[in-house]
N, C-alpha and C positions, 0 to 999 in steps of 0.2 A: 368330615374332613379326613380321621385316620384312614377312610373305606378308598378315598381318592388317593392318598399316600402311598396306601398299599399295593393299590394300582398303577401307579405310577412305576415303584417300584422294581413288581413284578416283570412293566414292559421294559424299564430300562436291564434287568437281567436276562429275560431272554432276549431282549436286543443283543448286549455282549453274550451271550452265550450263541447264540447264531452267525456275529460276525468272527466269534473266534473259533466257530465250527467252519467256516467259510475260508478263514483264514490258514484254518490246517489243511483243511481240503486243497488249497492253492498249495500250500506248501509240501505238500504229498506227490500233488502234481507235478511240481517244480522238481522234486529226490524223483519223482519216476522218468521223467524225460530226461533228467542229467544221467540216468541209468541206464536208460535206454541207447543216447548218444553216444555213452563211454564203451556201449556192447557193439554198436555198429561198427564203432574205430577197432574195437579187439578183434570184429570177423572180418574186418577189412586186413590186418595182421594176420591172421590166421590163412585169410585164403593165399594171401603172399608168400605165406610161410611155407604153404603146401604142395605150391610150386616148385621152390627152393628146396624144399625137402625132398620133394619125386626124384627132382634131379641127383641132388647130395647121394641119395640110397641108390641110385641107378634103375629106379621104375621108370623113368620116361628118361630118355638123349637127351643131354645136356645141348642146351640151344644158347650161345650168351648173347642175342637180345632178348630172348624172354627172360633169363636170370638177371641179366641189368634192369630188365622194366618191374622185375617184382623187386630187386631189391634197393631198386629208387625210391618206389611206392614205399615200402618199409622207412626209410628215409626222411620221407615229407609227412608219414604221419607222424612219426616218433617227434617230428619237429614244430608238429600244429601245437598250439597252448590249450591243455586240454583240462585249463587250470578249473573251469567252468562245469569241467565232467565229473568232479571230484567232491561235491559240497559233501561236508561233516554230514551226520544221520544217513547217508545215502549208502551203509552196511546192511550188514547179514542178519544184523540185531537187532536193528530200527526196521528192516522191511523183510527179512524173511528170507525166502527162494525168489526173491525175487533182484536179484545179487548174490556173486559169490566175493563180493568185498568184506575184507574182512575188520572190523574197528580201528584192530592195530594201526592200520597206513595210517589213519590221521593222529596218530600220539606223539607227544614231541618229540621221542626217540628212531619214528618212522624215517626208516631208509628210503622209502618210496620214488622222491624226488631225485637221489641218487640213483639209484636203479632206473627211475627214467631219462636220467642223462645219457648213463652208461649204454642205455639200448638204442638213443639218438644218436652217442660218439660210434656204437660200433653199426648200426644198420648205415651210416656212410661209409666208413669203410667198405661195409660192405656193397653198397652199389659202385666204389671207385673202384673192387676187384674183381667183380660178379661178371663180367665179360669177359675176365684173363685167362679164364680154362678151369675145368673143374674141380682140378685141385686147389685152385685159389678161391675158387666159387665155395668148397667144402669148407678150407680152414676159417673164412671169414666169416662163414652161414654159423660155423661150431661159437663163434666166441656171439655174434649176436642173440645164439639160442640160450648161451648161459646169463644174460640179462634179461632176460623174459622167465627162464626160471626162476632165476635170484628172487624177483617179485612175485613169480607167483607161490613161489615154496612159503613166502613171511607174508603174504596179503590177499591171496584168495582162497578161498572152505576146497575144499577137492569134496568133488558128488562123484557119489558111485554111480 
């Protein structure tokens, strides 16, 4: 009887030990595609930005339908709910290089959400001014670029 207890035992622990190996593994999965999702939205940002910027620095002739269409684009991403892109553990700490998020944004003192407003209020601005000429293209590109700093100066690792 104890030979069959013990056995029993046995399978009911690596039963939980595999479903909870199973369960991390899912859950790993789950922080890496929300990581993944969060990087696509940032290069979708970034390539808009580089636009914007070409123009702002005077590498490429200020064009304003392309400055309006990138800093539209800026606009409707700043504006998707990207609340799903963000789960807890999904840092630099819990995963590595593999994120430059930093723990901080999720602490209860984290400006994050702020700073994500502030890049939603000012990336509409700036697509309302981004076809007005490139001085207005310049001023409004300047203030959207300081809330993408703000956050990344307090919530991404900077790699060399």
């Amino acid at each position: 009887m104890n030979f069959k207890l013990t056995l029993l035992a046995g399978a009911v622990a690596l039963g939980t030990l595999g479903s909870a190996a199973i369960g991390d593994s899912h859950d790993e999965k789950a922080l890496l595609a929300a990581v993944e999702a969060r990087q696509a939205v940032m290069k979708l940002y970034a390539f808009n930005v580089g636009q914007l910027a070409a123009m702002a620095k005077g590498e490429v002739e200020y064009d304003a339908d392309a400055a309006t269409a990138a800093a539209s684009n800026l606009a409707a991403l700043s504006a998707l709910d990207q609340s799903k892109l963000w789960p807890p553990g999904s840092d630099t700490e819990a995963l590595g290089d593999k994120t430059a998020a930093l723990p901080a944004i999720w602490q209860a003192d984290s400006m994050a959400m702020k700073h994500g407003m502030d890049l939603a209020n000012a990336s509409a601005a700036l697509a309302e001014s981004a076809g007005d000429g490139l001085d207005a293209m310049r001023a409004a590109f300047g203030e959207a670029g300081k809330t993408c700093n703000a956050c990344h100066k307090d919530y991404r690792q900077r790699r060399n």
